[in-house]
C-alpha positions in Angstrom: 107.0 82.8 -59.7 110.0 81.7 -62.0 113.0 82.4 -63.1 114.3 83.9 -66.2 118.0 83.4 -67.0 120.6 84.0 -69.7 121.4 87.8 -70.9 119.0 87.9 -73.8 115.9 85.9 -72.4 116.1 88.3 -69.4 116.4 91.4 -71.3 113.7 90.5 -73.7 111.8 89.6 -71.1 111.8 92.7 -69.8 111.9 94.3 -72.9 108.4 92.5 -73.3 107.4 93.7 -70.3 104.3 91.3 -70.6 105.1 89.7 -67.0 105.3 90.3 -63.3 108.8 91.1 -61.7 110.0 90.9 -58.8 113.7 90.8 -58.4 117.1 90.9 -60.5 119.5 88.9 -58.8 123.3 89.8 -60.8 126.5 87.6 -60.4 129.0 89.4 -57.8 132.2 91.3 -60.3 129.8 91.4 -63.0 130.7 94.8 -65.1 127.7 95.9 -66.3 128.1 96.9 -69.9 126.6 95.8 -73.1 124.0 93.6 -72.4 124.0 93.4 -68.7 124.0 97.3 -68.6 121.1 97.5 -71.1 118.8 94.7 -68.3 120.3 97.3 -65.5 118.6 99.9 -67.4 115.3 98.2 -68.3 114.9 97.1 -64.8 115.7 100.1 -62.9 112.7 101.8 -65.5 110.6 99.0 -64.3 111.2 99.9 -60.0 113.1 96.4 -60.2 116.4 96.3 -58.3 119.8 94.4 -58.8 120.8 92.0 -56.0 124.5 91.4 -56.4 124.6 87.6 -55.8 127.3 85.1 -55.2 127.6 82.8 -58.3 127.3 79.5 -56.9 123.6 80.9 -55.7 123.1 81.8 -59.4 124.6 78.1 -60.3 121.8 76.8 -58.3 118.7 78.7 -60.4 120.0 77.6 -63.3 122.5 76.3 -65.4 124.3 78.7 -68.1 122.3 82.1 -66.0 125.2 84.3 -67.5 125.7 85.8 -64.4 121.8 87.1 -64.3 118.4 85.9 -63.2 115.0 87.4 -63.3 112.1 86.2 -61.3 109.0 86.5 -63.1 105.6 85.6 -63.2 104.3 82.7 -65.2 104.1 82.7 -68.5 100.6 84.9 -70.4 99.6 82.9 -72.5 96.7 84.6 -75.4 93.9 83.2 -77.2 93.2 83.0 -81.1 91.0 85.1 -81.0 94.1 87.7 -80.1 96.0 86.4 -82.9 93.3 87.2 -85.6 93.3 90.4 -84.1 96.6 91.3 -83.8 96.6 90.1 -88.4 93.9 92.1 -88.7 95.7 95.5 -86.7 98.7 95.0 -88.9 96.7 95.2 -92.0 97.8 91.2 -92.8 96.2 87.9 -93.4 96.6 85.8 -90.5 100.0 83.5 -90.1 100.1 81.2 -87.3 102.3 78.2 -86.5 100.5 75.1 -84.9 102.7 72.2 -83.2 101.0 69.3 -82.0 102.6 67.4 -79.0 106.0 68.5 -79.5 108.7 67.2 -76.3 111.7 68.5 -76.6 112.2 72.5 -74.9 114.9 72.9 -77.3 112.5 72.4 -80.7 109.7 74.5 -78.9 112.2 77.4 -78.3 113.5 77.2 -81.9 110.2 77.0 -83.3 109.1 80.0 -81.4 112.2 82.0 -82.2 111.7 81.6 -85.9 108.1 81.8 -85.7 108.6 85.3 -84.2 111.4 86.0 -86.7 109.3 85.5 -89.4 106.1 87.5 -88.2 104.3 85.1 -87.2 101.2 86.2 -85.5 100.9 83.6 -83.3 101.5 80.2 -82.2 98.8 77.6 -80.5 100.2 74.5 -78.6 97.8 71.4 -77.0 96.4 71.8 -73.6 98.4 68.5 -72.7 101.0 66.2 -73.7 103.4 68.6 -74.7 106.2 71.2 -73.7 105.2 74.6 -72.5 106.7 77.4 -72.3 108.8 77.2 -69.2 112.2 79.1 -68.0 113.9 76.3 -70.3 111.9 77.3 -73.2 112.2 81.2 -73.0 116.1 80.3 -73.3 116.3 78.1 -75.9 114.2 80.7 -77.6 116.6 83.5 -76.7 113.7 85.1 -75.6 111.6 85.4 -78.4 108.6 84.0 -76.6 108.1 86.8 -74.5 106.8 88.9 -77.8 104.8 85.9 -78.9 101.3 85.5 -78.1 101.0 81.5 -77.9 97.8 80.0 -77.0 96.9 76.4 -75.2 94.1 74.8 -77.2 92.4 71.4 -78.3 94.3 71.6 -81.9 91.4 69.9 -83.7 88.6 72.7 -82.5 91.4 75.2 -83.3 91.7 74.1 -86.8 88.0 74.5 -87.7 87.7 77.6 -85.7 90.5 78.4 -88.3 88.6 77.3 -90.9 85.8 79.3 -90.5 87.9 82.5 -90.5 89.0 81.2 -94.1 92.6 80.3 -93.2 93.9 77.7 -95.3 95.7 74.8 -92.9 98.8 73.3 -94.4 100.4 70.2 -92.0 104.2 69.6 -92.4 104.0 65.5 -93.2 106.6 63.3 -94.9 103.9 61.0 -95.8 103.3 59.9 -99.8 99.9 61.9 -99.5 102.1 65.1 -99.2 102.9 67.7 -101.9 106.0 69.4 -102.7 105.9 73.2 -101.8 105.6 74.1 -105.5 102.4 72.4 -105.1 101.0 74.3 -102.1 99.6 77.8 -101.5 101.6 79.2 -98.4 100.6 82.5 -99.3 97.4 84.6 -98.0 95.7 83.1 -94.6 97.8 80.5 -93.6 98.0 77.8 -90.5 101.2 75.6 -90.9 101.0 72.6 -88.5 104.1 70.9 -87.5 103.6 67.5 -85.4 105.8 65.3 -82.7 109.5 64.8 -83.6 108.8 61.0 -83.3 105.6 60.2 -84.2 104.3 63.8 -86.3 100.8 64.7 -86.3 98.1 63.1 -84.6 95.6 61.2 -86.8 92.6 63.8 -86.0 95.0 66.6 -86.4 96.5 65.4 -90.0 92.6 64.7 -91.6 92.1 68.3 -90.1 94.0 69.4 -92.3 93.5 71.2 -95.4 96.7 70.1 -97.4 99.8 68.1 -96.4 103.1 69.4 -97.3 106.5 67.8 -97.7 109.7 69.4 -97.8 112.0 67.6 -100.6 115.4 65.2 -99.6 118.1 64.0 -101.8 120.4 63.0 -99.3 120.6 59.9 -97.4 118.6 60.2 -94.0 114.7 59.9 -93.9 113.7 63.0 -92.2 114.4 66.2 -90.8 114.3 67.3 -86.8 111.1 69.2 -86.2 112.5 72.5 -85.6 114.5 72.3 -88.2 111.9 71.2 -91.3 109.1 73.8 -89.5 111.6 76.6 -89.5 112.3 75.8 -93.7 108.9 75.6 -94.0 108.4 78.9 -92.0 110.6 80.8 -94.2 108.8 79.2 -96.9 105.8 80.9 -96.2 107.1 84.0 -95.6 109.0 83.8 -98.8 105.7 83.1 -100.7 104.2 86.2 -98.9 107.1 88.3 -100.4 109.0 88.7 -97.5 106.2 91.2 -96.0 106.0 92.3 -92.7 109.3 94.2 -92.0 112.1 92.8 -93.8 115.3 92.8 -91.4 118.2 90.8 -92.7 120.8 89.8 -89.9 124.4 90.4 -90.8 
């Protein structure tokens, strides 16, 4: 077991409702409105209960808990093969986000938030050498993990698995072999790779590739951080797709 803090990870978490619970542990005083009264409501449908809980037990979970913790089950993580699926239920050609050996909690939980922003089907991470998705993660990704299916796999056997469903794979490289996006299909079936924030992709995993793709600069610094240049190049795709899948602008 784990725990889940912060107001939205724990609320889409249970929104989700993809894990185990087991208990709801709430800050002492805590008025439960907005939010808070919305995971009250979520767990009480679920048979959870609400501990009331002395902060400085809360302080000791977690950092930044918002007054709320969750204890969970570990994380379900999916296959490809559910990923396909799930394109092929929704009538649409697969989208999936790859990242190869990324570090840093932070970029995995942006990446995952926008992947799931954009519609992304699914995203596949390596089997080693890399963040997963722990408590950290699932808050730096306010929670948008727990409606993702992401998937643990050799990257290199995922890409030609990939190819033989006729998905095009595009890798996000600032190298002088890469094109400019008006220079690459990001439409239809699509993989979009996105390597380490220090080294990028992996030699095996860049040749994989189908196409490399660079995202143009005119300012002064060399390169973008990984979240950042895979979440342009997320809404790149979904811009070449026509903004399909559900179009919900945030005001």
């Amino acid at each position: 077991m784990e725990w889940l803090t912060g107001r939205n990870p724990v609320y889409e978490a249970l929104r989700a409702n993809r894990r185990v619970f087991t208990r709801l542990r709430v800050a002492e005083g805590a008025q439960a409105k907005g939010r808070l009264a919305e995971i009250l409501d979520l767990a009480g449908a679920r048979g959870i209960k609400s501990e009331p809980t002395p902060r400085p037990l809360l302080d000791r979970i977690a950092d930044h808990h918002q007054g709320v913790a969750l204890e969970a089950g570990s994380y379900p993580y999916s296959g490809l093969l559910d990923m396909l699926a799930l394109a092929a239920e929704r009538g649409e050609p697969p989208f999936i986000l790859l990242l190869d050996t990324l570090q840093d909690p932070q970029n995995l939980g942006t990446l995952l938030r926008t992947a799931e922003a954009v519609g992304a089907q699914g995203v596949v991470i390596p089997l080693a050498h890399t963040a997963s998705i722990t408590p950290a993660v699932v808050s730096a990704s306010s929670g948008a993990s727990e409606h993702l299916l992401v998937a643990q796999a050799n990257l290199a056997q995922t890409i030609q698995a990939l190819k033989e469903n006729d998905v095009w794979v595009v890798g996000l490289d600032g190298g002088s072999e890469s094109q400019p996006p008006e220079r690459v299909r990001l439409d239809g079936a699509l993989a979009l790779v996105v390597g380490n924030e220090g080294e990028g992709m992996r030699r095996l995993v860049r040749e994989s590739c189908d196409i490399l793709l660079a995202l143009p600069m005119r300012g002064e610094i060399e390169s973008l951080n990984a979240a950042v240049a895979g979440s342009v190049a997320l809404y790149l795709a979904w811009q070449a797709r026509k903004w399909e899948t559900g179009q919900r602008v945030n005001e």
